[in-house]
C-alpha positions as CSV (number, residue, x, y, z in Angstrom):
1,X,111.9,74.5,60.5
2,X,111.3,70.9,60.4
3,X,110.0,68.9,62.7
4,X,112.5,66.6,64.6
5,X,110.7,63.9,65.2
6,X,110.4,63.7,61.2
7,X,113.9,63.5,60.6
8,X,114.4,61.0,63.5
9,X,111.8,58.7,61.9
10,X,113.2,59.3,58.3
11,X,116.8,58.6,60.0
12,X,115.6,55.3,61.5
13,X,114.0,54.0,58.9
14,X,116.6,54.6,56.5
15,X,118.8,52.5,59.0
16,X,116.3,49.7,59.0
17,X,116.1,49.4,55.2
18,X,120.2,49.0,55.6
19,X,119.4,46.1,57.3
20,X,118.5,43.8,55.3
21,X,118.7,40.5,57.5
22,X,116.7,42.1,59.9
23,X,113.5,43.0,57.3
24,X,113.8,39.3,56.0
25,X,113.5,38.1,59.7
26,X,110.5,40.0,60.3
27,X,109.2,39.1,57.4
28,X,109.5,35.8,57.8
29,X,107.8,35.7,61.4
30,X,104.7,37.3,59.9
31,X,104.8,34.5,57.2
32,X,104.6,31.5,59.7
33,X,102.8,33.4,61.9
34,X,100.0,33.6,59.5
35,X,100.2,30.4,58.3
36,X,100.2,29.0,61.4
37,X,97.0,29.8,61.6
38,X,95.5,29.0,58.4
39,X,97.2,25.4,59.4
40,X,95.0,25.3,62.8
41,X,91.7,26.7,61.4
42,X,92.2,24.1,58.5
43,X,93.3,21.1,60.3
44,X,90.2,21.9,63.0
45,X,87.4,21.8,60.0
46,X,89.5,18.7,58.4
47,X,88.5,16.7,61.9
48,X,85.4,18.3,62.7
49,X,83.0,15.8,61.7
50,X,80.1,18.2,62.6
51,X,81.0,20.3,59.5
52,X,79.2,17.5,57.4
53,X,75.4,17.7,57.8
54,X,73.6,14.6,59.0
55,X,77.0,12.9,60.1
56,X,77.0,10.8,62.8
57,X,80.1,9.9,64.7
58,X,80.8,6.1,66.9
59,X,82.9,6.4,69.7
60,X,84.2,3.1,71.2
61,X,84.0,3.0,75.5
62,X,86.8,0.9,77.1
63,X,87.0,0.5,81.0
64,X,85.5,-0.4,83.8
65,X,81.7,-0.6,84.3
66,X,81.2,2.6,86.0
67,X,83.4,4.6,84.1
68,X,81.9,3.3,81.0
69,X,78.7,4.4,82.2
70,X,79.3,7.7,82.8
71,X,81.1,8.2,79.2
72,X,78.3,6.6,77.6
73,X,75.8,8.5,79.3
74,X,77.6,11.8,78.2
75,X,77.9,10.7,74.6
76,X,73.9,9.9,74.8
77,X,73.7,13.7,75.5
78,X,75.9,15.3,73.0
79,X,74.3,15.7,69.7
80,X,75.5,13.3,66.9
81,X,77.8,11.2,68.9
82,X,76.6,7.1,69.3
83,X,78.6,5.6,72.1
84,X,79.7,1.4,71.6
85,X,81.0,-0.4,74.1
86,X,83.9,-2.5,74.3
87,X,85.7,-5.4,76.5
88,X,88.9,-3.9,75.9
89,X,90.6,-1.4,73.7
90,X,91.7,-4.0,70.8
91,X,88.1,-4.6,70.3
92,X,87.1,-1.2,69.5
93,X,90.3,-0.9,67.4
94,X,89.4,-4.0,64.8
95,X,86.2,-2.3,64.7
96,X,87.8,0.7,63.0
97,X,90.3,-1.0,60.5
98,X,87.9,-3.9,59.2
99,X,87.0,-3.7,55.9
100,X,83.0,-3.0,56.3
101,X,80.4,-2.3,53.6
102,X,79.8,1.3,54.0
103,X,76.5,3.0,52.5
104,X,76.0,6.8,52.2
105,X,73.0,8.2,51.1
106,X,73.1,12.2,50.6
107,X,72.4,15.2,47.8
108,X,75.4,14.7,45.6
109,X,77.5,15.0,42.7
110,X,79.3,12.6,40.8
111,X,82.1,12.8,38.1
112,X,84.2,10.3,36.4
113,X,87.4,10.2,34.6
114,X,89.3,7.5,32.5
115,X,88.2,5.7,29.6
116,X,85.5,8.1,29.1
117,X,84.2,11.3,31.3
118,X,81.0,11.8,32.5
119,X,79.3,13.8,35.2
120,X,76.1,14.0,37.4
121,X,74.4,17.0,39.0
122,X,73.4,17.2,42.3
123,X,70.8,14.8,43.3
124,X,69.8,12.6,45.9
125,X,72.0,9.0,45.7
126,X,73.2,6.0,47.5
127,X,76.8,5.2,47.6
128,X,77.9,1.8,48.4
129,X,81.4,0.8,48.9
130,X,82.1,-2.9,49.5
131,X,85.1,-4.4,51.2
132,X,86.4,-6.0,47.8
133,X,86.9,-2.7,46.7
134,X,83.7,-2.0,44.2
135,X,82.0,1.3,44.4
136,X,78.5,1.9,43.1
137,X,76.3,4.8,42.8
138,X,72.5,4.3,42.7
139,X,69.6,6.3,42.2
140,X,65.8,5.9,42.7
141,X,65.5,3.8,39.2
142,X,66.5,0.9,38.1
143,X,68.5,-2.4,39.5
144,X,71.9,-1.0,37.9
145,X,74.1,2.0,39.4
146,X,74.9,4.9,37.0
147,X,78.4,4.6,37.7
148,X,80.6,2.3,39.8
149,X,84.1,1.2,39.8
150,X,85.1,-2.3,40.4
151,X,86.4,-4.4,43.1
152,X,89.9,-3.7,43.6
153,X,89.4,-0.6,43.9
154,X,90.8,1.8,46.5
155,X,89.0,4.0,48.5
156,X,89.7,7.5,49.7
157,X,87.6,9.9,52.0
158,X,87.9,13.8,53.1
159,X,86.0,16.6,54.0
160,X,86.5,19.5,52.2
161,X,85.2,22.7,52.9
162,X,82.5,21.1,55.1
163,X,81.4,18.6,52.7
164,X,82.1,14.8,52.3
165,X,84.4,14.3,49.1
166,X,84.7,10.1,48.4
167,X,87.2,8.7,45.6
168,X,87.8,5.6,43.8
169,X,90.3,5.0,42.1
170,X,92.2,2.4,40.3
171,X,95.5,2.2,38.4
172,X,94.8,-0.3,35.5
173,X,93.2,1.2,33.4
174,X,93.6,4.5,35.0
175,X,90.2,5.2,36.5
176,X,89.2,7.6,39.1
177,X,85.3,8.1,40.5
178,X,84.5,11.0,42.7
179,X,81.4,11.2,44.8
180,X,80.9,15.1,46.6
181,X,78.5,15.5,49.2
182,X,76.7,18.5,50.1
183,X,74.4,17.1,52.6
184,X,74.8,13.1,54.2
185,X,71.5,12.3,55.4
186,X,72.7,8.5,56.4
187,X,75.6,6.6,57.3
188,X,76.2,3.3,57.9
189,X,79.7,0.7,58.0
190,X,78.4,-2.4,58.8
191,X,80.8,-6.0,58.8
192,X,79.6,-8.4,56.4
193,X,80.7,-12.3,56.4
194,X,79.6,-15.5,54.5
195,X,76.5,-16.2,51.7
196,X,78.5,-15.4,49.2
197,X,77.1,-18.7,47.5
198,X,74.0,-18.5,45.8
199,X,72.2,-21.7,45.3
200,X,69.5,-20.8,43.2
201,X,66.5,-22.7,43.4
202,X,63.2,-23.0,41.2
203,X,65.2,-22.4,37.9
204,X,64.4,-23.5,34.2
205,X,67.7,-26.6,35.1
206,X,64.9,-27.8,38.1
207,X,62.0,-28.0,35.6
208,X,64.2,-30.0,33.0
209,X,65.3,-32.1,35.7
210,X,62.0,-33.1,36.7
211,X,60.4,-34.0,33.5
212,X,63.6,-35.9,32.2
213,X,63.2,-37.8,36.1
214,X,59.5,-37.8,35.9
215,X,58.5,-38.0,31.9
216,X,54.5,-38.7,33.2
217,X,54.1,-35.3,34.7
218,X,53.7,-34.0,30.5
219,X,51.6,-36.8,29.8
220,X,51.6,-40.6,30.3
221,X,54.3,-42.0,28.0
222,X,56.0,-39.7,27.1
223,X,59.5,-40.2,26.5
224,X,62.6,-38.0,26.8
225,X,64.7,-38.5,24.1
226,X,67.0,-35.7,24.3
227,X,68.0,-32.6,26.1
228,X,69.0,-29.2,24.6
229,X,68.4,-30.6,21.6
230,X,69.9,-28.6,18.0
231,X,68.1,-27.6,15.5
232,X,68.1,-24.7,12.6
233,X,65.9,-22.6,15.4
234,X,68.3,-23.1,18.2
235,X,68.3,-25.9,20.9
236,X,65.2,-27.5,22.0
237,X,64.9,-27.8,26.3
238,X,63.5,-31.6,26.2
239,X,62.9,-33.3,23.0
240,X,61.3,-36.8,22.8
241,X,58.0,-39.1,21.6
242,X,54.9,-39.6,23.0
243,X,53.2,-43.1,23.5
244,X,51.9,-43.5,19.7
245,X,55.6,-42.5,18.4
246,X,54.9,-38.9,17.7
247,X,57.8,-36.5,18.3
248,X,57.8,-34.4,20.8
249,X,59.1,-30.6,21.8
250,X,58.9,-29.5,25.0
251,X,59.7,-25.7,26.0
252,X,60.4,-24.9,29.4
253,X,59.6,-21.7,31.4
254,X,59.7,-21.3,35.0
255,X,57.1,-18.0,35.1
256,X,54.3,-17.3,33.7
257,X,54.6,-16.7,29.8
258,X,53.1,-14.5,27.1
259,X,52.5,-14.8,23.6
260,X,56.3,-14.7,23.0
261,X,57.2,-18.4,24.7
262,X,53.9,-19.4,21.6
263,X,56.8,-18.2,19.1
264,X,59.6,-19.9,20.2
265,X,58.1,-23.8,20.8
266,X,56.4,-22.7,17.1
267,X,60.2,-22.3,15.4
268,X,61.3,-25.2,17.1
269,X,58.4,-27.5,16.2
270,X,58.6,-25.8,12.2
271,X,62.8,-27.1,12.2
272,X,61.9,-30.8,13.2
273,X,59.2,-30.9,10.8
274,X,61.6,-29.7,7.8
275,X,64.3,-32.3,9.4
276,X,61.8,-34.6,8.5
277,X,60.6,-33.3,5.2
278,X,57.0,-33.4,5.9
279,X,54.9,-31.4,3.7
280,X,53.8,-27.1,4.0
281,X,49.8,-28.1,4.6
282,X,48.5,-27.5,7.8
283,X,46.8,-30.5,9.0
284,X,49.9,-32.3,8.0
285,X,52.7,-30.2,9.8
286,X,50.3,-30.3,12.9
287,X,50.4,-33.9,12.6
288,X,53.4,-34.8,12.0
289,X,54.8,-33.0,15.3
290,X,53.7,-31.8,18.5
291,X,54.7,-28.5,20.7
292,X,53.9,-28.5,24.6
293,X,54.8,-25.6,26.5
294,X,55.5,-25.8,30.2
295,X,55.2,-22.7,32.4
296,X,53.1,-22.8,35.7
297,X,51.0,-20.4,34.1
298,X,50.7,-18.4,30.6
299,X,48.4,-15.1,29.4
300,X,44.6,-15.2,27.7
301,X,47.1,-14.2,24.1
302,X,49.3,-17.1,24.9
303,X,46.5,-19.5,25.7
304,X,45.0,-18.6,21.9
305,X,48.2,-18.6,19.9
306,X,48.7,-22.2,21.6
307,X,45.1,-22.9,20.4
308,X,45.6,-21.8,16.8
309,X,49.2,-24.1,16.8
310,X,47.6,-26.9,18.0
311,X,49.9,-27.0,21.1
312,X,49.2,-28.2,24.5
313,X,50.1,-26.5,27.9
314,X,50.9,-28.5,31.1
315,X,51.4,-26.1,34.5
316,X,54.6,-27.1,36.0
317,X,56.6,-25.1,38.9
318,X,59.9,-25.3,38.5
319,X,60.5,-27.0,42.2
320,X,62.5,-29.9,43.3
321,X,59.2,-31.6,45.0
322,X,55.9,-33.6,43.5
């Protein structure tokens, strides 16, 4: 004999499968129900800025004085929280929507796609993003990033999975540079206004300008003649006679010089002699034209190879002064 309870089961569920609308509401409830979830465990890591190792977070404090003490005091006891007060609420809100130079130093990866494709494995770099819009990666070598986008450039920031993703991209040509961070050891955004000029000072221009002003600091009269100077070897820095009528070449350099500076006056000195046709003997090329090189200091090897030439040295900072 069979069980009743069977066939009342087997009954009802043979009445639920009937109704159709009913399954499809129930499934549907399970559906959001689940993703509901997944949407607020998600959305909680997406905010969490803990989730990134090393990250520090700046809170601005708006009020009055003691109740910006106490919220600063409890920000100076929670762990990775910096507390910066404000006057007033707009304050702290221009602090967050300037354009700042941010720098992020962290283990890393970094890929890029557009005209080419490249990638870096993980390894400890700097990322700079500048308000213009340029991106550069550094590492521990060198004066030049190994990648970098340029300024106008947009910017784009997310944690995924716990860890710091950074993008930028730009449209034409269609570029796109992705820095991931496993670990962010330092963060900084910091506003940066004005030197944007450089005046350089104590260049090769400054030493040019001083002997062409002040011809007596080669050798007394001496003569400029000439500036950048052609020739068949290129253009001579200051070109002129001495007191007896002699030609001149002067070569400029505002550091200290090696043997390589010796080579260059030499090719210079060699094209005015053939301008003038003198003859392939020694004595009579070394006669015919002289070579000074002016550097405030230059090697032993550059000191000989002057020697051998015939050529004089005169020590000469490249400064504005004396």
């Amino acid at each position: 004999m069979r069980d009743p309870r069977l066939v009342l089961a087997r009954r009802e569920l043979r009445s639920l499968r009937a109704e159709k609308t009913i399954v499809l509401a129930l499934l549907i409830q399970v559906f959001v129900a689940a993703f509901s979830s997944f949407l607020v465990v998600g959305l909680v890591s997406l905010y969490d800025p803990a989730s990134v190792d090393g990250y520090r977070v700046e809170v601005g404090v708006v009020g009055d004085d003691d109740a910006a003490a106490e919220l600063s005091a409890v920000a100076a006891e929670t762990d990775r929280l910096d507390a910066r007060r404000y006057d007033e609420g707009a304050g702290a809100r221009a602090a967050f929507d300037r354009g700042d130079l941010v720098s992020v130093f962290g283990r890393c990866t970094v890929s890029y796609e557009g005209r080419a494709a490249s990638d870096l494995g993980s390894g400890d770099r700097l990322l700079l993003l500048k308000p213009d819009g340029a991106a550069l990666v550094h590492t521990d070598e060198g004066r030049t990033p190994v990648n970098w986008q340029p300024p106008g450039s947009t910017h784009h920031a997310a944690v995924r999975e716990g860890r710091l993703r950074v993008r930028s991209t730009r449209t034409s040509p269609d570029e796109r540079l992705t820095v991931r961070f496993s670990t962010v050891r330092q963060f900084s955004a910091m506003p940066v206004t004005g030197g944007r000029d450089l005046d350089v000072h104590g260049s090769e221009e400054d030493l040019r300008t001083r002997v062409v002003e002040r011809p007596a600091l080669i050798e007394p009269g001496f003569e400029p003649t000439a500036t950048e100077r052609p020739s068949s070897a290129g253009p001579m820095d200051v070109f002129g006679v001495d007191a007896d009528g002699t030609p001149v070449v002067v070569e400029l350099k505002r550091r200290r010089v090696g043997p390589d500076a010796v080579g260059q006056l030499a090719r210079y000195v060699r094209a005015v002699r053939e301008e003038q046709g003198v003859g392939s003997d020694a004595a009579d090329l070394d006669a015919a034209v002289r070579g000074v090189l002016v550097a405030p200091s230059v090697t032993d090897r550059a000191a000989e190879r002057l020697a051998d030439h015939g050529f004089e040295h005169v020590a000469l900072e490249p400064t504005t002064d004396g």
